[in-house]
N, C-alpha and C positions, 0 to 999 in steps of 0.2 A: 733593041740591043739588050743583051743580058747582064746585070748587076754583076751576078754570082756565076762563075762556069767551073764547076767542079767534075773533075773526070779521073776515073779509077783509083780515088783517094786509099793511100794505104798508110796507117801509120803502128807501126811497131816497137815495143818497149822490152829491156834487158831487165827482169825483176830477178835479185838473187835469192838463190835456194838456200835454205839454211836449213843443213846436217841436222840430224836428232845428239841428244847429249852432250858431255861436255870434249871428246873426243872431235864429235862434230865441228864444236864450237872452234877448237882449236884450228883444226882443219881450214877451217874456214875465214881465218884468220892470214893466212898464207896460199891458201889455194881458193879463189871462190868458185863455184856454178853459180850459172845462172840460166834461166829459166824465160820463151819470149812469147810473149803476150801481145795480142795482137787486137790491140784498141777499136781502129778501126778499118773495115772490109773491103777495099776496093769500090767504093761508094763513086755516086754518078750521079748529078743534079744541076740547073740550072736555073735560077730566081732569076727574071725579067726586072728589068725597072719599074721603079712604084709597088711591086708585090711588099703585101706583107704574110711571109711564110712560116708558121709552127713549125717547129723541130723539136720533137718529142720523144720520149723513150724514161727506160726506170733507170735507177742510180747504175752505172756502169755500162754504161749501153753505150756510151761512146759520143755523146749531145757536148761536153765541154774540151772533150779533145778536138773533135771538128772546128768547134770556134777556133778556139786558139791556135789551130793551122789555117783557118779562113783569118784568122787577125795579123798572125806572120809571129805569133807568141813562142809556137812548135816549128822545125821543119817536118814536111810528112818521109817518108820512110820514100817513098813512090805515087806516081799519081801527077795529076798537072791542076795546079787551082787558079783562076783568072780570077781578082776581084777589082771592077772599074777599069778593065782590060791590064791590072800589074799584080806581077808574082810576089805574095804579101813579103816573105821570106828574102827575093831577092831586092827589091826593090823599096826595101822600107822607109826611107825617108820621106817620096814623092806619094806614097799607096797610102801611107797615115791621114793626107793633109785629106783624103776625102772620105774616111771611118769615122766612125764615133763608136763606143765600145763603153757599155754599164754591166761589171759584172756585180751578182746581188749579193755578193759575201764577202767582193773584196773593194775597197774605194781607192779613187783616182786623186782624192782631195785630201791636203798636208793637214794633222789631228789637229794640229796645240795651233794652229792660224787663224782669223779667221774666215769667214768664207768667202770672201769678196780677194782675197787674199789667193787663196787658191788659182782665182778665173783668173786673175791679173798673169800668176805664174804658166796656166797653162793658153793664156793670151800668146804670152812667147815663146813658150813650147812648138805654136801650132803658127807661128807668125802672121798674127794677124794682126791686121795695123787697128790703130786707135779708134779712131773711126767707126768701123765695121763692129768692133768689138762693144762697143758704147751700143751703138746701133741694136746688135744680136743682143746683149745682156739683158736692156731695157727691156726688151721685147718677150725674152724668154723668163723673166722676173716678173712679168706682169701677169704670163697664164698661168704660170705655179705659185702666183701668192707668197713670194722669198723674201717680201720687203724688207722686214721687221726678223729675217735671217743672215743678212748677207754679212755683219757686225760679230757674230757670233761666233766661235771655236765649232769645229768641226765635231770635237768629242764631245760637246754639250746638245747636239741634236739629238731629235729620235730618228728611229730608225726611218720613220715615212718622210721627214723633215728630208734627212742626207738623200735618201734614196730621189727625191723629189729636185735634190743641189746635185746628185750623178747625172740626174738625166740633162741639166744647164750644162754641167759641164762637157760632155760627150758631145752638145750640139751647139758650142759658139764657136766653131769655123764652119758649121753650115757644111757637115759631112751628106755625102748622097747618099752614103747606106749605114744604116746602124744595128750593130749588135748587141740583142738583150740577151742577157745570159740569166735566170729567174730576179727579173726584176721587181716582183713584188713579194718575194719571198720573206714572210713574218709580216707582212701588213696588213692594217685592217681593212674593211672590205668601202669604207669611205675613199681612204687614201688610193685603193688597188682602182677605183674606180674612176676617180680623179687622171689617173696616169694612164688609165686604159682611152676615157677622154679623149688627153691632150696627146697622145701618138695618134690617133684617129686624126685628129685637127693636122697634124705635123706631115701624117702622108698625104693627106687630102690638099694641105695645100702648097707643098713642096714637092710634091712626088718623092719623100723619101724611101728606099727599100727599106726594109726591116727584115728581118732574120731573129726570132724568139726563140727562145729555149726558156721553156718553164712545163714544171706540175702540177701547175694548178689550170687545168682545162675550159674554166669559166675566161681565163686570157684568152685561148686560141678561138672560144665561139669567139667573144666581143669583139678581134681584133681580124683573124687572120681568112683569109679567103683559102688557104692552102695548105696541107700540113700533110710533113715526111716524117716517117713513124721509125724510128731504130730501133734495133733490137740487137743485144749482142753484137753491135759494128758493124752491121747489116742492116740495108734500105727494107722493112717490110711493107710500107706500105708507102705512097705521095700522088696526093691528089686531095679533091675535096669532103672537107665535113660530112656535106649533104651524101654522097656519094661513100661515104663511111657509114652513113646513117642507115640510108635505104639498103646497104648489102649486109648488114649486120644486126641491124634493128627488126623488132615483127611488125612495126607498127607503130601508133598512139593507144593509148590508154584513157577512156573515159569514165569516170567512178560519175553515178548516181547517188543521191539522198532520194528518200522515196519520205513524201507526206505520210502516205498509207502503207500498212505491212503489204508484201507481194512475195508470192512463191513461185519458186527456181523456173516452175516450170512456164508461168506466165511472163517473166523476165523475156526468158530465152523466144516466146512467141512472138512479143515485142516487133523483134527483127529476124522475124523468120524470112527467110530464101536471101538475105546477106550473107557473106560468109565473114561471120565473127564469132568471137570466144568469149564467153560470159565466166564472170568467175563470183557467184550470191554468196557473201560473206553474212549476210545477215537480212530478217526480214523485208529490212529499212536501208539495207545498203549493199550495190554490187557495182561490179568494175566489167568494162566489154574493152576488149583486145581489138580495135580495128587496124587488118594491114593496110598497106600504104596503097595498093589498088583501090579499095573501097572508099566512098564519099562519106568523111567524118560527120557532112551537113545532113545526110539521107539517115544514119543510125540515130543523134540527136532528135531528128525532127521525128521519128517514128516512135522512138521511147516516152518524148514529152507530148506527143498527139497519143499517146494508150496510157500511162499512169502521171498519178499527182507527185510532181517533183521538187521538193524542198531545195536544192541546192545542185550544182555539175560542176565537173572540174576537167578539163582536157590535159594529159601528161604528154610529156613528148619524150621520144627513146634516151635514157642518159646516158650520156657520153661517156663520164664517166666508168660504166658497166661496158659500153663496147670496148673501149679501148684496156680493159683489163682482162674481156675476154680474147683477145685478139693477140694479148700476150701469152695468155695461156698456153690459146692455139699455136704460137711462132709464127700466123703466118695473117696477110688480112684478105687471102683469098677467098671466097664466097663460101659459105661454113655450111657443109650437108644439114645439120642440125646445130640450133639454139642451146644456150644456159637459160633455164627458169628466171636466171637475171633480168635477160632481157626480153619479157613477154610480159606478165601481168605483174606490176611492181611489186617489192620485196616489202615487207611490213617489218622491217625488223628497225630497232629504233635508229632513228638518222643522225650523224654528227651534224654541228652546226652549217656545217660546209654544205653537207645534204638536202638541210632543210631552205637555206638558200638560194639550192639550185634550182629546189623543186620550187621557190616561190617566185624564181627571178623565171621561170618557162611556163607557169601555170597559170591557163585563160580561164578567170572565174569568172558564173556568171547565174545568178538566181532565177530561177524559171517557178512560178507560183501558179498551183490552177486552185480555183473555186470548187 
């Protein structure tokens, strides 16, 4: 049975036109235009129970309008949405009791209260009896570590604190699917990990759906088996990571440390009759481009069976770089030709994020010969 059944979702918006000068001005004061904008495209998707699904795209691409017609926030324009088999829009009092809903900029929790304060309120919100509520809080207070929060004002948290008391709260009626709208957005990479964690624990042993919406891509590896790609209100891509990877990526990338100086041309003998791409940045150091047909074990084992190897490193395609190229493109159909991005990596200096990513993918491993 499907969580989520979305079919030919359209939702359109009346933005008004505002005249040039102050004639304009006036005009428009008494007569407006308006101008309609068409969020999003007749979209079509269904998430299974237990999926957890990425839904990604850049700023306006139509990721927080969907939500909030999958949460019953919007009506859409046209289109038919089933969530937990009820029309969010028509049917909201009975559709709510089985949602949870964390969006990462705005809170469900009363400021000046404090937090314990909150659950209580949206205890009866969501009417759940006593009981059950004792039950779920206990339980949800113990994997997020809230003890020594629950006492506290809501506006005296940080931001990883509250965000860590959205996620309690979205899930003490024990909803079947929930919606992350960038749920770690501004936080550090302890806290983003901690919450990437305990939703892994949450679908694993509840079968909760999940539906994410975030930009920051290191979520959807850790989390998601599945991810739908918008673009300007339009489905470009939905299917898997791996399957983004191999149609978009050239490859893995293995950088050498060489003990001994070695030139270009004996590099390249190394692995003569493979088909891979060497790029000798320097005596004592080069990078080989192997595609995804060729055996990463067979290039390794050839290059450290013919020179002395101080040091290896295995890169793997950054997602990152695919999915920026694929914006580019508008499209994620299979791409005649590459961006240099994504072949022999870019040496240009890395944001922290970067350096992260490359450390949280990279198999290191020292190889010494005598």
């Amino acid at each position: 049975m499907n969580a989520i059944d979305v079919r030919d979702l359209r939702k359109t918006f009346q933005v008004q036109k505002n005249r040039d000068g102050l004639k304009g001005a006036l005009l428009d004061l008494f007569k407006r235009e308006y101008n309609e904008v068409m969020a999003v495209k007749d979209i079509s998707f269904t998430i299974p129970q237990g999926e957890i699904c990425g839904y990604i795209g850049e700023n306006g691409a139509g990721k927080s309008t969907t939500i909030k017609m999958l949460t019953g926030i919007l009506v859409p324009t046209s289109g038919d949405i089933r969530v937990n088999g009820f029309i969010p829009h028509k049917e909201r009092e009975k559709f709510v009791q089985g949602i949870g809903v964390v969006f990462g900029q705005r809170s469900q929790l009363w400021w000046d209260i404090g937090v314990i304060e909150s659950f209580r309120l949206l205890r009866k919100v969501y009417r759940v009896s006593e009981h059950d509520f004792k039950q779920r809080l206990d339980e949800l207070v113990e994997r997020l570590a809230l003890q020594e929060l629950l006492n506290r004002p809501v506006r005296k948290l940080s931001l990883g604190q509250r965000m860590r008391c959205e996620l309690v709260a979205s899930l003490l009626h024990r909803p079947s699917v929930l919606f992350l709208d960038e749920p770690t957005i501004g936080l550090d990479i302890v806290v983003k990990t901690e919450i990437r964690e305990f939703l892994k624990q949450l679908n694993a042993e509840h079968g909760t759906t999940i539906l994410l919406t975030t930009h920051d891509l290191q979520d959807i590896e850790a989390l998601c088996t599945r991810v739908i790609m918008l673009d300007d209100g339009s489905i470009i891509y939905d299917g898997g990571l791996d399957t983004l990877k191999s149609t978009w990526g050239k490859g893995r990338e293995v950088r050498f440390q060489f003990a001994k100086p070695m030139r270009a041309g004996d590099v390249e003998a190394l692995t003569s009759g493979l088909d891979v791409e060497w790029t000798v940045e320097s005596p004592y150091e080069a990078g080989v481009l192997v595609p995804f047909a060729t055996n990463v074990s067979d290039v390794i084992g050839r290059v450290v069976g013919g020179a002395s190897i101080s040091d290896l490193s295995i890169i793997e395609t950054n997602t990152d770089d695919i999915v920026r190229e694929i914006y580019k493109a508008g499209t994620a159909e299979k791409p005649e030709g590459l961006s240099p991005l994504l072949s022999i990596q870019s040496k240009e200096p890395k944001t922290d994020d970067a350096e992260r990513k490359e450390e949280n993918d990279k198999e290191k491993e020292a190889v010494t010969h005598g």
